[in-house]
C-alpha atoms as one frame of an Amber mdcrd trajectory, in Angstrom:
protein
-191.309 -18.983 -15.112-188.541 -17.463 -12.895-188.748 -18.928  -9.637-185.863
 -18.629  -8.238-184.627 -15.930  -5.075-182.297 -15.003  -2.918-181.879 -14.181
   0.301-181.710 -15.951   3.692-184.540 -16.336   5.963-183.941 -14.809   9.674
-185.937 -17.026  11.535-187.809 -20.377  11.235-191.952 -20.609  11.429-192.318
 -24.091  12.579-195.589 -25.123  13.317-196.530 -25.969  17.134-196.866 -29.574
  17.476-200.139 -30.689  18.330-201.265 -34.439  19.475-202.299 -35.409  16.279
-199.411 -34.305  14.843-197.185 -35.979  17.609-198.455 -39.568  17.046-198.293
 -39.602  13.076-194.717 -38.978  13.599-194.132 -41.068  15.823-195.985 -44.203
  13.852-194.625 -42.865  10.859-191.550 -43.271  12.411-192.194 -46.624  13.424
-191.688 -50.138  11.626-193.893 -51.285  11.509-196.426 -48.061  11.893-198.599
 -49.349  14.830-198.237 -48.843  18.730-200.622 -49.988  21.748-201.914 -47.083
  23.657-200.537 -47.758  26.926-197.254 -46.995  25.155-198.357 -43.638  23.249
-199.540 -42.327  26.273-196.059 -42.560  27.775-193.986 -41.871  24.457-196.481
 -38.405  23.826-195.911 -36.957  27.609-192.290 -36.107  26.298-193.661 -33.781
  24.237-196.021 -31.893  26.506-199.258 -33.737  25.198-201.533 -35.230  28.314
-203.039 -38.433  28.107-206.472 -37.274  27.914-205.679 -35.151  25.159-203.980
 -38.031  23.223-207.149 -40.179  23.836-209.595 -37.946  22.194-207.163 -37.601
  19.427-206.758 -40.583  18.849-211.149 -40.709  18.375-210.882 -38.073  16.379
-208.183 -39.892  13.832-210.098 -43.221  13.453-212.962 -41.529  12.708-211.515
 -39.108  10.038-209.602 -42.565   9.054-206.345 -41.880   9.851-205.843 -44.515
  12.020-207.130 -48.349  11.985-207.595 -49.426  15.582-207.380 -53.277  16.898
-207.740 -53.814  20.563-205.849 -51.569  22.149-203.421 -51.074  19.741-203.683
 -48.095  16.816-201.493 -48.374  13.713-201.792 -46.322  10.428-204.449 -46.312
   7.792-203.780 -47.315   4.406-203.854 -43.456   3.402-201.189 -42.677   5.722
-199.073 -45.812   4.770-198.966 -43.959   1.431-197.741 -41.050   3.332-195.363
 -42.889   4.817-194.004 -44.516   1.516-194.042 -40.708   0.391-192.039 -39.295
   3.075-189.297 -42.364   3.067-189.058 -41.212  -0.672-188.581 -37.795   0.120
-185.851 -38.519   2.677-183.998 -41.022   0.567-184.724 -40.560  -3.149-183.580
 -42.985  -6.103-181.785 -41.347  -8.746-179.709 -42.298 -11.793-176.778 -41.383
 -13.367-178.026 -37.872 -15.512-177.251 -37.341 -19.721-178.317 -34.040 -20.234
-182.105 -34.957 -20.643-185.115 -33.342 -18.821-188.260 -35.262 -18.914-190.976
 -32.452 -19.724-194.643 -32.884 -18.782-197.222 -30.666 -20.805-201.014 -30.413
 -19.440-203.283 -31.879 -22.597-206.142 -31.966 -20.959-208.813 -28.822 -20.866
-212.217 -27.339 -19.775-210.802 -28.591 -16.124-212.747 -27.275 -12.929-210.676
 -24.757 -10.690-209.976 -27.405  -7.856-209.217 -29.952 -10.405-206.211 -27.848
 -11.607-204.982 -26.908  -8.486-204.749 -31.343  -7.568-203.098 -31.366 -11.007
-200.417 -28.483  -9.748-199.586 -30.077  -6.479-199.296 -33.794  -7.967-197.136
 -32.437 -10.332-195.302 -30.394  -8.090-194.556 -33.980  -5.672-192.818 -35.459
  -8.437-190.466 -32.790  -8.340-191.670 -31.090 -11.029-191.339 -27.240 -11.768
-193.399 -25.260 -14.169-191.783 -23.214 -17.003-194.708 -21.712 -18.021-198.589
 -22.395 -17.530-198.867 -26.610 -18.434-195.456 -26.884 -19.140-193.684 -28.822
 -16.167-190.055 -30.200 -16.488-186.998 -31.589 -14.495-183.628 -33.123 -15.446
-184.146 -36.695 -16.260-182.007 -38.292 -13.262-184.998 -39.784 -10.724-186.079
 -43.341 -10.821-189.771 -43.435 -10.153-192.867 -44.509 -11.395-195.385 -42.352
 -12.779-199.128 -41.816 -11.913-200.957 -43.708 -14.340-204.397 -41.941 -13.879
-202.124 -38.736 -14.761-202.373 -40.517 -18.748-205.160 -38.554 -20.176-204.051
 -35.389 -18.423-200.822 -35.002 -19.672-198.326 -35.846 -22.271-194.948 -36.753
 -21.308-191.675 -35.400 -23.514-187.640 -35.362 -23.085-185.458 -32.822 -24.264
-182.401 -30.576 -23.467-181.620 -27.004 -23.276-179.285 -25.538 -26.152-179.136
 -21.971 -24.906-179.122 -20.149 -21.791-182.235 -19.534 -19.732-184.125 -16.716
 -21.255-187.898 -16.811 -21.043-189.781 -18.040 -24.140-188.687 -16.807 -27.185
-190.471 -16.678 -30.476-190.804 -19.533 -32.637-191.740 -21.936 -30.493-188.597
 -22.289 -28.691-189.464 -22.896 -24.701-187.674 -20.125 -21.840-184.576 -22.048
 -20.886-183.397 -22.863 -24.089-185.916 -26.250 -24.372-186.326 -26.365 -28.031
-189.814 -28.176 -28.616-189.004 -29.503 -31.984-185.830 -31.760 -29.846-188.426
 -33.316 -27.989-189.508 -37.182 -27.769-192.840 -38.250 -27.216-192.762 -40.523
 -24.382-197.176 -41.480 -24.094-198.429 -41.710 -27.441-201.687 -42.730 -25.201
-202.209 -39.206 -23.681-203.916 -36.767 -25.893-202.322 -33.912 -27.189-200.158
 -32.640 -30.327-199.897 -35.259 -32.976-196.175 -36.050 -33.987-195.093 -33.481
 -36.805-197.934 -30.881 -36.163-197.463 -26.908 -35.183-194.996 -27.202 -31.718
-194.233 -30.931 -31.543-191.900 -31.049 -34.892-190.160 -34.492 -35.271-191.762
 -36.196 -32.023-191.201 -40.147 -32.114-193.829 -42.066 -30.290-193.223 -45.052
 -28.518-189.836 -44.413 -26.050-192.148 -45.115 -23.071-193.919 -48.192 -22.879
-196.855 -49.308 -20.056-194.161 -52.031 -18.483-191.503 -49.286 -18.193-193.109
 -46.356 -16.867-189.773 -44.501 -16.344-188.184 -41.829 -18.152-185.931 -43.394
 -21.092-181.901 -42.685 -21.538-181.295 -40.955 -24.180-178.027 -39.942 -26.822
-177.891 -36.655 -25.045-174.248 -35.723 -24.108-173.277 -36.092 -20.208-172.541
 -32.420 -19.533-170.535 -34.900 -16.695-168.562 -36.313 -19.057-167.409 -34.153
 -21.860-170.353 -32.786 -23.304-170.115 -29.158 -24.228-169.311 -26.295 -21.516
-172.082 -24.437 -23.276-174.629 -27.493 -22.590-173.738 -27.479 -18.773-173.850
 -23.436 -18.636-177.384 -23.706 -20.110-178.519 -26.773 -18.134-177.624 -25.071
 -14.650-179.261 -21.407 -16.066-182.425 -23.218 -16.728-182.641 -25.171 -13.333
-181.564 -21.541 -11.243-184.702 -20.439 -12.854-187.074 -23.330 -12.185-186.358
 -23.612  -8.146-186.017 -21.277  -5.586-182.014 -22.970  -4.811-180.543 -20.473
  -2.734-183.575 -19.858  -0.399-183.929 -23.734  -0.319-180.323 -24.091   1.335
-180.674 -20.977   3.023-183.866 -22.366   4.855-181.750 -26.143   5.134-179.079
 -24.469   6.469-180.866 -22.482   9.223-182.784 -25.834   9.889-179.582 -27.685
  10.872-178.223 -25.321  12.674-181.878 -24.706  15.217-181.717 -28.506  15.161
-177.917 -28.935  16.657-178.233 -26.220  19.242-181.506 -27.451  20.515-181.834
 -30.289  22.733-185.505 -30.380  24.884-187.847 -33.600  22.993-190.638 -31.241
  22.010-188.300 -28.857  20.258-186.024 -31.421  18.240-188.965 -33.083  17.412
-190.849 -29.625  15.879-187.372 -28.907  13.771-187.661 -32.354  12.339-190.876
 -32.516  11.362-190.300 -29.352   9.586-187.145 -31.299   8.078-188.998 -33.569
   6.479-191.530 -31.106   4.721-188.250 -29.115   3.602-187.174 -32.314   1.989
-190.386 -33.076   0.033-189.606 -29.618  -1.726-186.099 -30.623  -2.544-185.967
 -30.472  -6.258-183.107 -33.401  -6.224-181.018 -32.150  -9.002-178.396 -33.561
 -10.431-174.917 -32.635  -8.312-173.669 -30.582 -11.198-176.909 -28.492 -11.340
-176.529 -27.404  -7.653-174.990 -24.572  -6.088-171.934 -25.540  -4.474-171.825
 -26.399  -0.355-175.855 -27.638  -1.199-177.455 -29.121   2.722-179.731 -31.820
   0.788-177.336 -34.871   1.945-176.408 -33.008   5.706-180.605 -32.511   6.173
-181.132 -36.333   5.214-178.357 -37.429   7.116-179.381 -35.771  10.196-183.028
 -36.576   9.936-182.293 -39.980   9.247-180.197 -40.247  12.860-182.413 -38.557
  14.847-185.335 -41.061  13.277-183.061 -43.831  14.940-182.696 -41.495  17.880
-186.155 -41.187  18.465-187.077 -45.277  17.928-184.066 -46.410  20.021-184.217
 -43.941  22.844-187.602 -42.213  23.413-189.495 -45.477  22.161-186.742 -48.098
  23.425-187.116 -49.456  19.923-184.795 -50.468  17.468-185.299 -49.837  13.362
């Protein structure tokens, strides 16, 4: 599935703040997450949001359990803790050193309702995941993370590499991008799907992935880093162009740092970094010699990261 444009965007659309939007930000900023009111109501008038306006938000979030209230003071709920793990993730992301291998997902599962595919699409989508063709999903093999185990009967996980240059699917079998289905490991002999040796899963091995590891196995691939064939890189870096949108990512990065060092009034800073952070979650974090040269994922963490320690030491006289 060719995803990938170009093309740089002339302007920004970031989203007016509003006061709910204001204090998550602020608590998710926070460690830990929590802040009495007294001090909210002082920390929100910076950015144009009146006190009675933060009060009935704040009503509003407890009730739609946002927040957990004790006393006076208001801290996140356990749903937005996750959010918070989330976003840290998405800022600073653990990776490891890449072989060549690409973990591939592929959607086992069927007779799904609408809205249960579209949860399936956007979970799949936060792990960084891009889809090569309808419930096939794929991504070089160089994050640490842990994988959703409720995903298990939904999908069956695979690594592989490209041989060939992005192409689209060809016949035979043979995936677009050059990943050859019959170089794939099984990595969840639990999940249903193919059995090992049958029609489009030729010479799968079961058993790479086990419940206590549930992270995506090195493999003998070569290290298109190290040595490994030119024509290995070239069709590594054809098949990621085609999976993510790369040059209107860093095109939309790019603008981002550049509204975010010329402005300097709270309410605005604090608008461009919020809309930071939700560029970030859609960084595909590729390995560095997948990405276009000059790439803005380090510069856009780096200068979200200070202006998180900005905001804590200065506007909340608070120290990380």
């Amino acid at each position: 599935m060719q995803t990938n444009v170009s093309g740089r965007p002339t302007e920004l659309e970031l989203r007016p703040l509003s006061a709910r939007s204001v204090v998550l930000s602020l608590l998710l900023g926070m460690d830990p997450p929590e802040l009495p009111v007294k001090d909210l109501v002082r920390h929100v008038e910076a950015f144009g949001v009146a006190g009675s306006t933060l009060r009935a938000a704040l009503s509003r979030m407890v009730s739609a359990g946002d927040l957990r209230r004790a006393d006076a003071v208001y801290g996140l709920s356990d749903r937005l803790l996750d959010r918070r793990r989330r976003q840290d993730e998405s800022v600073h992301p653990e990776t490891r050193p890449w072989h060549g291998d690409w973990e591939m997902v592929v959607v086992t599962a069927t007779g799904r309702a609408p809205a249960e595919r579209a949860d399936l699409r956007a979970r799949l989508s936060a792990l960084r995941l891009a889809e090569l063709r309808e419930g096939v999903w794929l991504r070089p093999a160089n994050l640490r993370r842990t994988r959703p185990p409720d995903l298990g009967p939904t999908v069956q996980y695979f690594t592989g590499h490209p041989d060939q240059p992005a192409g689209g699917m060809a016949a035979g079998g043979r995936a677009g991008g050059g990943l050859e289905t019959g170089d794939l490991e099984t990595e969840n002999s639990a999940a249903e799907g193919p059995a090992a040796g049958s029609s489009g899963t030729k010479g799968l091995r079961t058993g790479d992935l086990t419940p206590e590891d549930p992270t995506p196995a090195d493999h003998t691939a070569k290290d298109p880093a190290a040595g490994g064939s030119a024509a290995a890189h070239s069709a590594a870096r054809d098949l990621a162009t085609s999976l993510w949108p790369l040059d209107a990512w860093a095109a939309t990065a790019e603008t981002l740092l550049a509204h975010i060092e010329r402005t300097r009034e709270p309410a605005d800073r604090f608008t461009a970094l919020a809309a930071a952070v939700r560029h970030l979650l859609a960084d595909p974090v590729l390995p560095p010699e997948l990405l276009p040269e000059g790439w803005p994922g380090p510069e856009l963490r780096a200068t979200y990261t200070a202006y998180r320690r900005e905001l804590v030491e200065t506007v909340l006289g608070r120290t990380d």
